[in-house]
C-alpha positions in Angstrom: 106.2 105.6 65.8 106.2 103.0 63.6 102.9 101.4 62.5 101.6 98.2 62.9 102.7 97.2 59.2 105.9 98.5 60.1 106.2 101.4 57.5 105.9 104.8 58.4 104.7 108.0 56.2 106.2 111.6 57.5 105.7 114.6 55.5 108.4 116.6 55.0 107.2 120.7 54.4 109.9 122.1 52.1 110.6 125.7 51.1 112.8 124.9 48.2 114.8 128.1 46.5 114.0 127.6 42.7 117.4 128.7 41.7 119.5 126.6 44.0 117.7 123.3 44.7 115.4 121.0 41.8 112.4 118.6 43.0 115.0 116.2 40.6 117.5 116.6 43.3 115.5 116.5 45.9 113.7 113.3 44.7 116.9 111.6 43.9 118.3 111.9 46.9 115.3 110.3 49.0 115.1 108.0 46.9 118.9 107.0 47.3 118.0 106.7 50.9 115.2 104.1 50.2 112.3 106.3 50.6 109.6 106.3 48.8 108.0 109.6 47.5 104.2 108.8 47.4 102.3 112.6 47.1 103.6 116.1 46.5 101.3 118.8 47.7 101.7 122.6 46.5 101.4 124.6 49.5 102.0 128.3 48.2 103.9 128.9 45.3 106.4 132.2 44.1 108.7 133.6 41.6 111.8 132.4 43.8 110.5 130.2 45.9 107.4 127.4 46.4 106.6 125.2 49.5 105.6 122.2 49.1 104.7 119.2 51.3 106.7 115.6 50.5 104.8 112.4 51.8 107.6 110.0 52.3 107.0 106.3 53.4 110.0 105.3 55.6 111.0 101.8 57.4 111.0 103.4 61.1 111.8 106.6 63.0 115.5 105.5 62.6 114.9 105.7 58.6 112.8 108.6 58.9 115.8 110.7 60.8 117.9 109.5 57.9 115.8 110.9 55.6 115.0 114.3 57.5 118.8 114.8 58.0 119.8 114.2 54.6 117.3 116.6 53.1 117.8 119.3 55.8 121.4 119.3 54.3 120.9 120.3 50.8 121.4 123.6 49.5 118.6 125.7 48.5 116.2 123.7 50.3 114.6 124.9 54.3 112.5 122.1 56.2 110.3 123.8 57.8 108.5 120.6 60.2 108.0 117.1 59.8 105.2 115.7 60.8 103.2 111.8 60.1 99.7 110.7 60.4 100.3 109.8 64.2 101.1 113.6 65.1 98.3 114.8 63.2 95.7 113.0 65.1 97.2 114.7 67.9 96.8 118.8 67.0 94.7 120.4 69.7 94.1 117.0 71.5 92.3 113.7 70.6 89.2 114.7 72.7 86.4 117.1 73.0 83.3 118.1 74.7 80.0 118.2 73.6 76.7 119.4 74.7 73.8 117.0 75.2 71.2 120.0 75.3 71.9 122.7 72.7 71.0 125.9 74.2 69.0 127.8 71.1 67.1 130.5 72.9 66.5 132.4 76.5 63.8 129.7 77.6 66.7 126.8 77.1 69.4 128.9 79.2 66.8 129.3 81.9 66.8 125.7 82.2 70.5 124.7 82.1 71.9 127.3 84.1 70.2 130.8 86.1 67.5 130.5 87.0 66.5 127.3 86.8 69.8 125.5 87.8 69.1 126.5 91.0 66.3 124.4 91.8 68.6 121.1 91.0 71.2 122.7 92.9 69.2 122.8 95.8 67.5 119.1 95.6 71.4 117.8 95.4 72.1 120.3 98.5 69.2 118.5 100.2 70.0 114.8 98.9 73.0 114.3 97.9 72.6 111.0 96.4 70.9 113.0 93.7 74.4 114.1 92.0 74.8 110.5 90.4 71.4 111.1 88.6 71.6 115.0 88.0 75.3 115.5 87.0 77.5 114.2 84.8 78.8 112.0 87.7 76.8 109.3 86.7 78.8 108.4 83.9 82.1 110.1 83.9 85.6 108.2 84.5 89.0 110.2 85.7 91.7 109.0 84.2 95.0 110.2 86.6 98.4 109.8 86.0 101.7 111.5 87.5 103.6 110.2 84.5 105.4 108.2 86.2 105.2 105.3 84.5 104.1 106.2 81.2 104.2 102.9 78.9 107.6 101.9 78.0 109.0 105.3 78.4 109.4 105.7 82.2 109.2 108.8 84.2 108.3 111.4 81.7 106.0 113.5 83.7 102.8 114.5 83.4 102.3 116.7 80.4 104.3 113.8 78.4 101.9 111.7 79.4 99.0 113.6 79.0 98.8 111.9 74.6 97.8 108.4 76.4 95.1 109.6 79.2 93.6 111.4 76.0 93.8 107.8 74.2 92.7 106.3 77.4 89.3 108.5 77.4 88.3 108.1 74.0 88.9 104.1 74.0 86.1 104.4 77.4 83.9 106.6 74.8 84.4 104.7 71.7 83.9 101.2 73.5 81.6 101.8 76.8 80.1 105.2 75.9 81.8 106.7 79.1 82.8 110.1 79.6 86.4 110.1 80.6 88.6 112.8 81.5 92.4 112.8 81.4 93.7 114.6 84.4 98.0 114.5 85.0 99.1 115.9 88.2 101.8 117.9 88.3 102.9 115.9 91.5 104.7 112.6 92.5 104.5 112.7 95.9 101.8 109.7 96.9 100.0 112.3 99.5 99.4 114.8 97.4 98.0 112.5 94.8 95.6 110.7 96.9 94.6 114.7 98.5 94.0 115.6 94.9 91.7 112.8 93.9 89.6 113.1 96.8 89.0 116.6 96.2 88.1 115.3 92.6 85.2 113.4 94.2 82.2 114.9 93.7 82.5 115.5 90.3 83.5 111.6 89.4 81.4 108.3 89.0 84.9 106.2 88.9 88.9 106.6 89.1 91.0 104.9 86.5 94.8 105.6 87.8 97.3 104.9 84.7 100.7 105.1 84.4 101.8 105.3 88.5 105.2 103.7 89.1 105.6 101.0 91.7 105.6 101.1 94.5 103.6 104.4 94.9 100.7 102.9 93.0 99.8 100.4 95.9 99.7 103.0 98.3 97.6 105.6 96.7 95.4 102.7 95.5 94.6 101.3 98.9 94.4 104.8 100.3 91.9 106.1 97.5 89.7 102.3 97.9 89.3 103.0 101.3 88.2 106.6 101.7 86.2 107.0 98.5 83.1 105.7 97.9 83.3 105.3 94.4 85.5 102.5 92.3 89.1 102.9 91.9 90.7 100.8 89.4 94.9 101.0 89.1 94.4 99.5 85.0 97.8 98.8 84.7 97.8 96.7 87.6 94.3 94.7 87.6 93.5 95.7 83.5 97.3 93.7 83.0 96.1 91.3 85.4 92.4 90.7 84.6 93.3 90.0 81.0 96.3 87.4 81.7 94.2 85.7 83.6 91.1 85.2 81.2 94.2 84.2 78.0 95.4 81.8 80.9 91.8 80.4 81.4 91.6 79.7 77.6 95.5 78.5 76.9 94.9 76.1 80.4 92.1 74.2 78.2 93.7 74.2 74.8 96.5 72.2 76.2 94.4 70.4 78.7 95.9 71.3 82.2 94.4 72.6 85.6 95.1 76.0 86.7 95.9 74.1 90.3 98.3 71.8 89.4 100.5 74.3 87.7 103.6 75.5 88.2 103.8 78.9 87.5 106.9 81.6 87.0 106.0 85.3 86.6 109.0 87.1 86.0 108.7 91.0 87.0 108.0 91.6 90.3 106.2 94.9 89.9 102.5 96.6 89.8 101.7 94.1 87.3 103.5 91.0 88.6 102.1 91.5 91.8 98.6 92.1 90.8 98.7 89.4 88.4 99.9 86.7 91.0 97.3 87.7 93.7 94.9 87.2 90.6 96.0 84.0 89.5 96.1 82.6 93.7 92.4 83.7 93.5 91.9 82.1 90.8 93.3 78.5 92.2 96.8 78.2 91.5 98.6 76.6 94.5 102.5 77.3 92.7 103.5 80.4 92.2 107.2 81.6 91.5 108.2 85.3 91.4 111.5 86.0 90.0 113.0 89.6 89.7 116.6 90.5 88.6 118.2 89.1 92.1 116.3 85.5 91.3 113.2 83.9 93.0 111.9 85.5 95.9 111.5 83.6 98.5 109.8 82.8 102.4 112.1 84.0 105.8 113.8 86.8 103.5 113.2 90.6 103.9 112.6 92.6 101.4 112.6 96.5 101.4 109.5 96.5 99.8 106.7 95.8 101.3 104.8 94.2 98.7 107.7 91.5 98.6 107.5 90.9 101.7 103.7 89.8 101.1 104.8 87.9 98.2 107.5 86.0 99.8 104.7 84.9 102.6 102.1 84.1 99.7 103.4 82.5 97.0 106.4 79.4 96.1 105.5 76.9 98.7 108.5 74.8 97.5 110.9 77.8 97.9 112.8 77.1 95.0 115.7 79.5 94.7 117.8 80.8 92.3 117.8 82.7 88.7 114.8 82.7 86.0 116.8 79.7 84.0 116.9 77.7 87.2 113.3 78.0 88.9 111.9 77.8 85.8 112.7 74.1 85.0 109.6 72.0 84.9 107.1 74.9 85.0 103.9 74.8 83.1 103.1 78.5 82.6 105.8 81.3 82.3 104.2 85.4 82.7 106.8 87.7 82.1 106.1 91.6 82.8 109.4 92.4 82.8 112.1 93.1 80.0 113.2 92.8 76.7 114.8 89.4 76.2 115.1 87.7 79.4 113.5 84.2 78.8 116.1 82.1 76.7 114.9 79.3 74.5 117.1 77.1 76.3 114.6 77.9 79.8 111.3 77.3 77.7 113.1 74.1 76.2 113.5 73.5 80.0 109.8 74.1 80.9 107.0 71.6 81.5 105.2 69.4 78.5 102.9 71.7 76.5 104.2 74.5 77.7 102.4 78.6 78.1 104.6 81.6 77.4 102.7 84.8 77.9 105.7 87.4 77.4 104.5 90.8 78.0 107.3 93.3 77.4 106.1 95.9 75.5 107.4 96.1 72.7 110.2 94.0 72.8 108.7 91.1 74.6 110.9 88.8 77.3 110.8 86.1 73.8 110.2 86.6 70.5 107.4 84.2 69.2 110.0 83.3 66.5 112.3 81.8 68.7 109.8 80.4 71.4 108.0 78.9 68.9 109.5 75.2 68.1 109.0 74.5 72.0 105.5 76.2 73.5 102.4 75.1 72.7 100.5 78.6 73.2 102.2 82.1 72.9 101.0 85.4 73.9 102.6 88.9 73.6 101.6 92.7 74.0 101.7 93.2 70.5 99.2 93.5 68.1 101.4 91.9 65.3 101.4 88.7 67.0 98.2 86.2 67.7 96.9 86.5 71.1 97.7 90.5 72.1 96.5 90.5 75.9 95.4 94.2 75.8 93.9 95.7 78.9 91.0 97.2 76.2 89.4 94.3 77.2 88.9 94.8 80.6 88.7 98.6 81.4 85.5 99.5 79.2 83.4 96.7 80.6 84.5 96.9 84.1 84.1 100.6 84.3 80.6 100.5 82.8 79.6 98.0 85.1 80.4 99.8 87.9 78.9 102.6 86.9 75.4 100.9 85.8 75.0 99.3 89.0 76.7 102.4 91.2 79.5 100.3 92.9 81.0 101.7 96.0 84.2 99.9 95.1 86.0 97.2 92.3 86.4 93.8 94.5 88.1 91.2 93.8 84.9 89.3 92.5 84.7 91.5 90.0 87.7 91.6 88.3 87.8 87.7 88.6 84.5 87.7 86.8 85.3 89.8 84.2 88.5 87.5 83.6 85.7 85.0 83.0 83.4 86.6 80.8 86.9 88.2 78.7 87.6 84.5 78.4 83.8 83.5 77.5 83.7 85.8 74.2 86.3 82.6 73.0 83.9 79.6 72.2 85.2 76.0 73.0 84.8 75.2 69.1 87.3 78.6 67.9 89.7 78.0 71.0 93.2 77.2 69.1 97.1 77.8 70.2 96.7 81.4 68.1 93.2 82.3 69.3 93.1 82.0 73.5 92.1 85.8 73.7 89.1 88.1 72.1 90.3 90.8 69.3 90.4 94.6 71.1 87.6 95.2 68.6 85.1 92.2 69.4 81.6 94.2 69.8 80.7 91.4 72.3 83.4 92.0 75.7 82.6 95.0 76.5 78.7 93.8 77.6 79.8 90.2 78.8 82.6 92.3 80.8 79.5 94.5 82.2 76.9 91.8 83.1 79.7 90.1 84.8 80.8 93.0 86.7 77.1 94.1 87.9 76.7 90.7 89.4 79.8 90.1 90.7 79.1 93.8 92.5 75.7 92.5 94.0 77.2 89.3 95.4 79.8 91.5 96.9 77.7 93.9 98.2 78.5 96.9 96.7 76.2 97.6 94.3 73.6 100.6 95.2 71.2 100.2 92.0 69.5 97.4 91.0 69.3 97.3 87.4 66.4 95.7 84.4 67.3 94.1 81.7 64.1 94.0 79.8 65.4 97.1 77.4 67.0 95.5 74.0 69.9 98.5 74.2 71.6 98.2 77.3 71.7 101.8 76.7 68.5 102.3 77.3 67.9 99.9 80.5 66.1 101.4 83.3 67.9 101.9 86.6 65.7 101.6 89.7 
């Protein structure tokens, strides 16, 4: 709850008795706690009694519990809610719909819906194909979740999760002028998910599935790739992956090495570990290490999962064995998508010369910066607080309207590897540093290098249905053939 300063403001709505309790008291006392009274609002005010609202900046939610507790306790005084600037934002939902065509008099309803609806209901009926033109298919994004996996919280279930598919649909809005939709199923069971998503179909130009734990994700992924005809896009998987990739691109020249002679750890074993390793092979690296809690995975072993087993077949061609601290002696490149804390300064002391530490625990990452600092060369977190945030913003907006734009059947592995490039292209050679490998979430330039990127990479691939023109200033306004 805290914000990215790391102070906090809650507002405390008091009923205060006049005859038992003073605003004196009350101020002393949250100031005594090392809060910091910065607004008192009248609400309503009586003979007896008033209401008013406190605006309280606080360290944390830790402080802010403090404080709520303390004042809840003194006589004469009722709290009535607490809320802060975060909650706000949140009454009745962070999105909305609007209409394109305001409907002002009978001649305007005869055209959007009876009578005249019909006619467009019939030319779909007779060509399908005409849905991505006619309908709000052409541009709208499903965002799907089970809550399951819901950021660092875990399994919290769907209506939990529905605050970040909201967030998730106005970022597509706000950055790639998308219509998305949160939808959070009130299932966990990976054939009813992929049997609800197909039914979703028709109305959809794309799926974005968020927040899916492993190992369910791969299989409704595959499943959904396979027997839909539009693109499906797990973000936490290929976003998380996509954007390592194009920081890795950018750290690989500040430092001066070749992606294929590195020796890469990933730590986290995962959605995201996996997906990032089968990015980074495509990408040209020959040595890649996964390590989970029970050490480096490894050829000749079986695994329960499935997805190990594919690992152990595809990746350290050395078979190096043993814990995180051991493997990771002489490697070039450390990914962690793990947990808090895990990667000691002792093992990066241990690494390679000049070497990348991209730790990616959110939001305690597997190293502070503080303490990996004295040995690596380029650091990269999660967190906006630090230089170089890897942020899947980067990759879901452009990716998404690519596909879209160009009416992919499908996100191939061309494409996310060439968004990875263009993410990594926003970066000139002359600003490339150790603290900026990685565009800022709000650089107006991704999203359409991310796009361009995307619509070719679909044509080489062969999924593109529409060719596109780029003769229109506004890529907005570009006319679709």
């Amino acid at each position: 709850m805290a914000t990215a300063g790391g102070n906090l403001n809650i507002i405390l709505r008091l009923e205060i008795d006049k005859e038992k309790a003073t605003f004196g008291r009350i101020a002393t006392l949250i100031n005594g706690l090392n809060g910091d009274i910065i607004a008192i609002d009248v609400i309503s005010e009586g003979k007896s009694h008033t209401i008013r609202d406190f605006t309280v900046t606080v360290f944390d939610q830790e402080h802010s519990d403090l404080v709520v507790r303390e004042v809840r306790s003194i006589t004469g005084v009722k709290l009535h809610h607490v809320s802060d600037r975060t909650f706000l934002v949140h009454l009745g939902g962070k999105i909305e719909t609007k209409l394109k065509t305001p409907i002002k008099n009978r001649d305007d309803l005869s055209r959007v819906y009876t009578p005249g609806v019909a006619r467009v209901c019939t030319a779909i009926h007779n060509d399908e194909t005409l849905a991505n033109s006619l309908t709000i298919k052409r541009n709208t994004v499903a965002v799907i979740s089970d809550g399951s996996a819901v950021l660092g919280l875990g399994n919290i279930g769907p209506k939990a999760a529905m605050p970040v598919m909201e967030g998730k649909a106005m970022l597509f809005k706000q950055l790639a002028n998308i219509d998305a939709f949160p939808i959070c199923l009130n299932t966990q069971d990976p054939e009813e998910i992929i049997n609800v998503v197909k039914a979703l179909e028709p109305t959809f130009g794309g799926i974005n599935l968020e927040d899916i734990a492993s190992p369910h994700c791969f299989e409704i992924e595959r499943r959904l790739s396979e027997e839909l005809d539009i693109p499906v896009f797990h973000d936490d998987q290929h976003g998380t992956a996509v954007v390592i990739l194009a920081g890795l691109l950018n750290a690989l020249k500040v430092v001066g090495k070749n992606l294929e002679e590195c020796k890469v750890v990933i730590c986290g074993i995962g959605a995201a570990g996996i997906a990032c390793t089968k990015m980074i092979l495509r990408a040209g690296a020959k040595n890649v290490i996964g390590v989970d809690k029970k050490g480096a995975i490894v050829k000749n072993k079986s695994y329960e999962n499935q997805e190990w087993n594919w690992y152990a077949e595809n990746t350290n061609p050395y078979e190096e064995e043993g814990t995180l601290s051991e493997v990771i002696k002489g490697a070039d490149i450390f990914i962690g998508v793990s947990g808090p804390g895990v990667l000691k300064a002792e093992d990066v002391k241990n690494m390679g010369k000049d070497p990348i530490v991209f730790a990616m625990a959110n939001p305690t990452p597997e190293i502070l910066p503080e303490v990996a600092k004295p040995y690596v060369s380029v650091m990269a977190t999660g967190r906006s607080d630090y230089p170089n945030q890897i942020n899947n913003v980067l990759c879901f907006p452009g990716m998404f309207r690519g596909a879209l734009d160009c009416r992919a059947s499908a996100i191939t592995e061309d494409m996310k590897l060439a968004a990875a490039k263009a993410i990594a292209s926003t970066v000139k050679d002359s600003e490339l540093n150790e603290d900026y490998i990685i565009p800022s979430v709000f650089n107006e330039k991704v999203v359409e290098k991310v796009r361009r990127a995307v619509i070719d990479a679909a044509h080489e691939s062969g999924v593109a249905r529409k060719e596109y023109s780029l003769s229109m200033k506004n890529p907005a306004d570009e006319v679709f053939l």
